[in-house]
C-alpha positions in Angstrom: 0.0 0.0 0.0 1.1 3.7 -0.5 1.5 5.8 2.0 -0.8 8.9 1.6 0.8 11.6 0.0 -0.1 15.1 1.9 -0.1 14.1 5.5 1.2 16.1 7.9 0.9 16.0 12.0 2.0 13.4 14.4 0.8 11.0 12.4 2.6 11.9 9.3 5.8 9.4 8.5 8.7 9.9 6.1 8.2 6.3 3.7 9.3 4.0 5.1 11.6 6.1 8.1 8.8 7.0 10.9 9.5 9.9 10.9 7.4 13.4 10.3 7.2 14.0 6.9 9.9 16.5 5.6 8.6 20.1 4.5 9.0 21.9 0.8 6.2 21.6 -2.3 3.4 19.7 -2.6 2.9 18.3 -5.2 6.2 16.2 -6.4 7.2 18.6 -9.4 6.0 21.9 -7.6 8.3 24.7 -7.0 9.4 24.9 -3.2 6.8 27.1 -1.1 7.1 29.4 1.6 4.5 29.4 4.6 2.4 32.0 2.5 1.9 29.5 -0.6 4.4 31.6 -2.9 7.0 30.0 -4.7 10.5 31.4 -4.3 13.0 28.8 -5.1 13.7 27.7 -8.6 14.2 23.9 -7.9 11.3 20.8 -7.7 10.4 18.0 -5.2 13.5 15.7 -4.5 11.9 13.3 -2.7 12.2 10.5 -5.0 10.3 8.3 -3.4 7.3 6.2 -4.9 4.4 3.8 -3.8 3.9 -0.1 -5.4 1.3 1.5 -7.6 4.1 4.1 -9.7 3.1 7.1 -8.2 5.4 9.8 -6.8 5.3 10.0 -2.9 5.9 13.9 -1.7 7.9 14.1 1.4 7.3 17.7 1.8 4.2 19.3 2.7 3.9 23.2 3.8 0.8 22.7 3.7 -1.8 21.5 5.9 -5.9 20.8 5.9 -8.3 19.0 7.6 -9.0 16.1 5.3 -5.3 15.0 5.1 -5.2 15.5 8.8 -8.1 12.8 9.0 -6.2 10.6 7.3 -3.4 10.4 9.1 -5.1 9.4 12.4 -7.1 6.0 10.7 -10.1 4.9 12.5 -8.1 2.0 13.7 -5.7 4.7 15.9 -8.8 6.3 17.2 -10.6 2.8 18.6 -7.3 2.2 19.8 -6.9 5.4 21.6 -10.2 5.3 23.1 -9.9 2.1 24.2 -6.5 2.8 26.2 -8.1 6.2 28.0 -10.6 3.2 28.7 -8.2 1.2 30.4 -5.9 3.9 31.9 -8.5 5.8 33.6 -11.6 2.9 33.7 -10.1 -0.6 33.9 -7.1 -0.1 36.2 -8.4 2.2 39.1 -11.5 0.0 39.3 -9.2 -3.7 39.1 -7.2 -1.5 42.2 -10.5 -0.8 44.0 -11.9 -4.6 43.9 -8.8 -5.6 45.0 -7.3 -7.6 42.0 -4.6 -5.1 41.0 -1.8 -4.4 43.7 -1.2 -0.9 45.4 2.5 -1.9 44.7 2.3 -2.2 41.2 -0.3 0.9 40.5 2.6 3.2 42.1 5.4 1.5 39.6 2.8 2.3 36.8 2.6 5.7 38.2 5.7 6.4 38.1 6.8 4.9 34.8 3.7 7.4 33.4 6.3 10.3 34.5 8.7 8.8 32.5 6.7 8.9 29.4 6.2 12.6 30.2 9.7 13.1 30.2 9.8 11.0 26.9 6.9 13.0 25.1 9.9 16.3 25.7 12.9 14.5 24.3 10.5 13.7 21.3 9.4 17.4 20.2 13.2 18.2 20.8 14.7 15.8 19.4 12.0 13.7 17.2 10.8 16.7 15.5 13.3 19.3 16.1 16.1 17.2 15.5 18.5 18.1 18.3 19.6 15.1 20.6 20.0 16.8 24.2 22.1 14.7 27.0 20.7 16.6 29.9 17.1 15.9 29.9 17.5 14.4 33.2 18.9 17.4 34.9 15.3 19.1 34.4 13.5 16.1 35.4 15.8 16.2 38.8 15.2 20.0 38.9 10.9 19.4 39.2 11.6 16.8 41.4 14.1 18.5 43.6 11.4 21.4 43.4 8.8 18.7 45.0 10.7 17.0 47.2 11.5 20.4 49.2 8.3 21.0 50.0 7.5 17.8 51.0 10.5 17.6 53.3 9.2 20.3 55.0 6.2 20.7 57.7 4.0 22.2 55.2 4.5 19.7 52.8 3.6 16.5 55.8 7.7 16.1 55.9 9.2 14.2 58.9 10.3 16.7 60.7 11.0 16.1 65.1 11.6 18.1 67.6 15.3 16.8 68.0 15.8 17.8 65.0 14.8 21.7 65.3 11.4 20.7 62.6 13.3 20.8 59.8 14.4 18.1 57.6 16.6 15.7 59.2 19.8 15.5 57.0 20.3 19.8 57.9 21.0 18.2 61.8 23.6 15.6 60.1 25.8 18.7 58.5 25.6 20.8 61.3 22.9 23.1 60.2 20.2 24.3 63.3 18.0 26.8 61.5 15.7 26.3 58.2 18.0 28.6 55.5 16.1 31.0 54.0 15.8 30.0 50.4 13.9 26.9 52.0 11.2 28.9 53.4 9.3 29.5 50.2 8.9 25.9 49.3 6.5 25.4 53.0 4.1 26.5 50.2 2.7 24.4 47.4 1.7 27.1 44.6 4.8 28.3 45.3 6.5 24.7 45.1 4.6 24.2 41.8 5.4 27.7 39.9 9.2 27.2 41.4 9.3 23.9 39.8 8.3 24.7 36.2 9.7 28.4 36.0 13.2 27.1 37.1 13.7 24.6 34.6 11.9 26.8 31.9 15.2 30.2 32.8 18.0 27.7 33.6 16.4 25.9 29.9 16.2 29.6 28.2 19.4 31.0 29.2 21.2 27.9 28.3 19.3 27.4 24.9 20.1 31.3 23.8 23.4 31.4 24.6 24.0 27.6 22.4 21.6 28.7 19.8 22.4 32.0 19.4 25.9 30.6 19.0 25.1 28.3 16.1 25.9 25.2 18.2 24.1 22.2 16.4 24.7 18.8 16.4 26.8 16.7 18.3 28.6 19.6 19.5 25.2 20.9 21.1 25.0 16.9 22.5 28.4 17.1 23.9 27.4 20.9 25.7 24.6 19.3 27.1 25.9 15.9 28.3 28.8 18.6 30.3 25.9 20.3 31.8 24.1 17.1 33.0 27.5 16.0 34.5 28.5 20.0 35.7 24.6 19.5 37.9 25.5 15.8 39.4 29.0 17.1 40.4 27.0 20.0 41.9 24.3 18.5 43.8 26.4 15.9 44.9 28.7 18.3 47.5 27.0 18.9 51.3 27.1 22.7 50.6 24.4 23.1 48.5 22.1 21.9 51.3 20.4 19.5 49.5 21.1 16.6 50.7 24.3 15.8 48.7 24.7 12.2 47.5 21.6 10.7 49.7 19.4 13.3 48.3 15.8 14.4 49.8 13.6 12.1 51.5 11.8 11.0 54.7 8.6 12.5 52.9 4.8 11.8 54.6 4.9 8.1 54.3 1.5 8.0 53.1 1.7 9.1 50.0 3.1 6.2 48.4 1.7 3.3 51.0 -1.7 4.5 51.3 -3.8 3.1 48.8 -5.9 5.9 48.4 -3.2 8.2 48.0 -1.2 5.4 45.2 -4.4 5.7 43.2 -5.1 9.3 43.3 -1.6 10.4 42.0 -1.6 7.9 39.4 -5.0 8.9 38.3 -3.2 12.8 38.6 -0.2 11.3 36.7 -2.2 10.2 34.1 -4.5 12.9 33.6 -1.8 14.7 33.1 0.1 12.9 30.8 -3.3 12.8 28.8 -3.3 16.9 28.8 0.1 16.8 27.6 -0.2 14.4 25.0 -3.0 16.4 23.5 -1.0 19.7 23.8 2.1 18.1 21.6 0.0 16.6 19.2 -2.1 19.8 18.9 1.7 21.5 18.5 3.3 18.9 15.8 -0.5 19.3 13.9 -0.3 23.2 13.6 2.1 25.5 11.9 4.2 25.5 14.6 4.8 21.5 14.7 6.0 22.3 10.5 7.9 24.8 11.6 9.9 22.5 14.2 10.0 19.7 11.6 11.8 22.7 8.9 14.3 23.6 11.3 15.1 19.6 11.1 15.1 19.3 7.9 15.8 22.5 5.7 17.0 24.9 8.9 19.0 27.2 5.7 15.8 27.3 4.0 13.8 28.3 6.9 16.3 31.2 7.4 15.9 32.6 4.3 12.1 32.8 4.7 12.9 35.1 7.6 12.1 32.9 10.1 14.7 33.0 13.2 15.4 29.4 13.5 17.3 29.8 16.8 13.8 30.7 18.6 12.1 28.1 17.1 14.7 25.9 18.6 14.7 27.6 22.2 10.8 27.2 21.8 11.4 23.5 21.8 14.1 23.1 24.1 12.3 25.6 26.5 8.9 23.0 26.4 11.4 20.0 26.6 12.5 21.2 29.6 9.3 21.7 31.5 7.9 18.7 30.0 10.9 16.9 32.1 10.5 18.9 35.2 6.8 18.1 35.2 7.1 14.5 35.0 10.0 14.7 38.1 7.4 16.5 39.9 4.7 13.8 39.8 7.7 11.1 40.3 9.4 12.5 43.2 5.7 11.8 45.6 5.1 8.2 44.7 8.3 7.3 44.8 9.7 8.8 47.7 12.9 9.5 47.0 15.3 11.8 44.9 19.1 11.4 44.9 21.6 13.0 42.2 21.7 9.9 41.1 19.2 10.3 38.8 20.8 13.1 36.7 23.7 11.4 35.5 24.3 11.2 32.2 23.7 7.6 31.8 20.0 8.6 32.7 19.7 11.0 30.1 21.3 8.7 27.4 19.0 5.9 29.0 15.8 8.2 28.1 17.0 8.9 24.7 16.5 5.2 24.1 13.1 4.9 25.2 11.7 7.3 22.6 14.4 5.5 19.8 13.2 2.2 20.5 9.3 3.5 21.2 9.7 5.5 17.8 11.1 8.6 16.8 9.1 11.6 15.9 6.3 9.8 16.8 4.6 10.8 19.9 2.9 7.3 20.6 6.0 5.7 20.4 7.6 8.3 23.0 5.4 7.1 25.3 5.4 3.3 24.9 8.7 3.2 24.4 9.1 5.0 27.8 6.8 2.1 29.6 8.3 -1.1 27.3 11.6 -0.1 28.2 11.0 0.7 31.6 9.1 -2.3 32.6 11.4 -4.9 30.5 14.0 -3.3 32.8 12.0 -3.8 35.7 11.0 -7.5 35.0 14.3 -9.0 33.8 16.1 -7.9 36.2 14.1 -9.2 38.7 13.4 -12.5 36.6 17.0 -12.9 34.9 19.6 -10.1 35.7 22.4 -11.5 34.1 20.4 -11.3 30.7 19.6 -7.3 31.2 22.7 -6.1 29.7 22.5 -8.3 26.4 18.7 -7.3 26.4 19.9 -3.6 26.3 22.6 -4.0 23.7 19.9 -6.2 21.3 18.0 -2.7 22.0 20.7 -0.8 20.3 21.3 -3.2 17.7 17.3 -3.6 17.3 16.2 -0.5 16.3 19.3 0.8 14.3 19.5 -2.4 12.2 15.7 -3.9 11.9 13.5 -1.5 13.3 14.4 2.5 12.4 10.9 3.3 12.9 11.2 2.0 16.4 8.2 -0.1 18.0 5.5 2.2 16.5 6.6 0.5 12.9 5.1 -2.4 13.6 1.5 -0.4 14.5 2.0 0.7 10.9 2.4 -2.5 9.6 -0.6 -3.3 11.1 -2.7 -0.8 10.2 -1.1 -0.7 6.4 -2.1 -4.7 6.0 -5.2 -3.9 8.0 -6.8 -1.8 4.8 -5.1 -3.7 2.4 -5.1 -7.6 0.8 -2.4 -9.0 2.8 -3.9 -10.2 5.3 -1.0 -12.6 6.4 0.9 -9.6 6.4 -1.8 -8.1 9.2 -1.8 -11.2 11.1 2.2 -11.1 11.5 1.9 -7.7 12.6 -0.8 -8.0 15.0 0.5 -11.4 16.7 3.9 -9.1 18.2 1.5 -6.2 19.2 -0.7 -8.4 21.0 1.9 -10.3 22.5 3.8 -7.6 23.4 0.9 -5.6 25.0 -0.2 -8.4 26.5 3.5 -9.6 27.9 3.6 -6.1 29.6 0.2 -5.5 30.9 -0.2 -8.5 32.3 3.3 -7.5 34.1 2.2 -4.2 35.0 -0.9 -5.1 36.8 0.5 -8.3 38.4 -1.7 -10.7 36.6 0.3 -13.3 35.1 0.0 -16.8 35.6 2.0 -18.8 38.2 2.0 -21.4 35.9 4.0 -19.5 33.8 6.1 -17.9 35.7 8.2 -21.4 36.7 11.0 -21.7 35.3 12.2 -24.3 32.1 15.9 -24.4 30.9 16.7 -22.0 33.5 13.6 -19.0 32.4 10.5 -18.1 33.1 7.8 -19.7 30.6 6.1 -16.8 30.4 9.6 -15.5 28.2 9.2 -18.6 26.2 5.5 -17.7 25.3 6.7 -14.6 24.0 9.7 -15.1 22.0 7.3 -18.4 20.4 4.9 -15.5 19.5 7.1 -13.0 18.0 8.7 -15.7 16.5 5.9 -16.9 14.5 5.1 -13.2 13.5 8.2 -13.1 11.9 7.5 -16.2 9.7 4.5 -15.0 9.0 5.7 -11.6 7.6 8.8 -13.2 6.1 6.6 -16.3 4.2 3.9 -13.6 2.9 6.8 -11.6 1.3 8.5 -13.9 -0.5 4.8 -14.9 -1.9 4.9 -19.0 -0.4 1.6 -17.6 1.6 0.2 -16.5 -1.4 0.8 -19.8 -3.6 -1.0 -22.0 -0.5 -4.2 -19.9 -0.4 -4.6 -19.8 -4.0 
């Protein structure tokens, strides 16, 4: 099947890449168009690309309109994305009020959602905008710093005793008697909440003029970045910042992530608002503004010379990135209970660049699956089979830059391609790894799987067996109905 030619928004893919669709005329064989619909360059389409049927497949659109829009979100998507708000906000709180669904594993679902706020950042900067940033975990560290202030302190239901002078304990442990004053503000929690977002968003602009306005792009904008993560760690690791140095902030109100009712109402927060800002970024990479981002990707020198200031458009995104992050650490730091400098090395921020690879780049879906696949695969084989984590990790790597370079959120396009189409081997290959893959981690995440398959044959869990037996016979599938024997059989 062809892809269709004049999409544009989140759901729009480069054939056969995954990623947004590139930006100049539209139609192949145009001249290149500004914003305004005038042409001003003297050269064509270069796209080169072209469907099974013959036809010439644009890569660049400028422009944008609701019928193409319709397309690229199929009807499929939407049952699909109505039937996960179903589950997020219906099935899951209502399995964790009869009982069936552990408080335990609700809070590691919560907190894995803030992770795939994080991730639905480091896609609009780096999915769309194209610039790979190394420090997305300071900013997430930042919110939750932010947080885990105020909740360290009386206002905030922080253990606090009287032989330790009611502030937090750790200010006893280095010698410190009285509450310093920058502390005071955070007793507050509108002022906790606008401290958390607005410091990111200046520490985020200063640092995004001074590179951009510097021309620093590429890996040498990677390489500032990944100095800053590491600059922060260094930082918040010493005593004299008064924040705890390497053990970090905690001894937070203990209830909020062992009560049950408290588990369920921050996931249910967490959730709600990684809804809002799901709906924000695909509202943004949908409107002029996501085209813009996906120019300064693609055809930045063009872009200037249409009298756009590219550098802005970048700070935009880095600016958004960076709250996006510091919002997520804000919802993480409560239901987990903890936050140590740990968490803004630079491993973490490399380690959150792979979630939104392996999910799908430039696509906000995979951003967030990617975020919970990788997360909870983490999670479980570690727990089931440590020694295999790191070979798991490096297949990761290997995975997506060799088989899959549209990440996970290919195979949902396979799907949905052989769905409307004749080959419906070709469907049934795709849809036997999504369903075992959703169903390997859901199962996971809510604590529901079998005991009979969680025993252990040849040294693993069964329930590993199952899925690599599934996945495996997807790939036959796909590979038999390609090379037509499929076809000769049914005939």
């Amino acid at each position: 099947m062809g892809h269709p030619t004049h999409v544009t928004g989140e759901g729009a893919t480069q054939h056969g890449t995954g990623f947004p669709k590139r930006i100049t005329s539209c139609p192949c064989g145009e001249l290149p168009r500004s914003p305004d619909g005038d042409s001003i360059l003297g050269e064509t389409c270069r796209s080169g690309d072209r469907d099974k049927a013959g036809s010439r497949v644009c890569r660049y659109d400028m422009r944008h309109n609701a019928t193409t829009t319709e397309k690229s979100v199929p009807k499929f998507s939407r049952m699909a994305e109505l039937a996960l708000l179903a589950f997020l906000f219906g099935i899951v709180p209502l399995l964790n009020v009869l009982g069936v669904v552990d408080s335990t594993h609700l809070n590691k679902l919560g907190r894995y959602l803030c992770f795939a706020i994080v991730a639905l950042g480091i896609d609009l900067l780096w999915g769309y905008t194209g610039l790979l940033c190394l420090c997305h975990a300071f900013f997430f560290c930042l919110g939750g710093y932010a947080m885990a202030m105020h909740l360290s302190l009386p206002g905030g239901g922080g253990d606090v005793r009287p032989e330790y002078h009611n502030i937090p304990q750790f200010f006893f442990f280095n010698n410190v008697e009285t509450l310093p004053h920058w502390w005071a503000p955070f007793n507050s929690l509108p002022f906790t909440l606008g401290a958390a977002i607005a410091i990111p968003a200046i520490l985020a602009t200063v640092l995004g003029f001074t590179l951009f306005r510097s021309k620093v792009k590429g890996v040498y904008f990677s390489i500032v970045t990944q100095a800053v993560a590491w600059g922060a760690f260094l930082l918040f690791c010493r005593n004299e910042m008064l924040l705890g140095g390497t053990n970090g902030l905690t001894n937070f109100n203990p209830v909020l992530n062992r009560s049950p009712g408290s588990i369920l109402f921050l996931y249910v927060l967490t959730a709600a608002v990684l809804t809002a800002l799901f709906v924000a970024a695909r509202q943004m990479t949908g409107s002029r503004l996501g085209r813009l981002l996906v120019a300064v990707r693609d055809k930045e020198m063009l872009l200037n010379s249409l009298g756009y200031r590219s550098e802005f458009i970048k700070l935009f995104a880095f600016v958004t990135a960076a709250v996006f992050a510091a919002v997520g650490g804000m919802l993480y730091v409560p239901q987990n209970g903890i936050i140590t400098p740990n968490v803004m090395r630079v491993e973490d921020s490399i380690w959150m660049i792979i979630w939104v690879a392996l999910g799908g780049r430039g696509r906000l879906w995979g951003a967030v699956f990617g975020a919970l696949i990788v997360n909870y695969g983490y999670s479980v084989l570690t727990s089931d089979i440590p020694r295999a984590w790191p070979f798991v990790q490096g297949g990761m790597f290997l995975a997506v830059v060799m088989l899959f370079p549209s990440g996970l959120m290919g195979l949902w396009d396979e799907l949905e391609t052989h769905l409307e189409s004749t080959t419906r081997f070709q469907a049934l290959a795709a849809g036997l790894a999504v369903a075992g893959i959703a169903l390997f981690f859901v199962t996971e995440a809510l604590g529901l799987v079998p005991g009979a398959i969680q025993a252990a044959w040849m040294g693993v869990p069964i329930k590993y067996h199952l899925l690599l037996f599934v996945l495996g016979a997807a790939g036959i599938l796909a590979l038999l109905e390609r090379t037509g024997t499929m076809r000769r059989v049914t005939q």
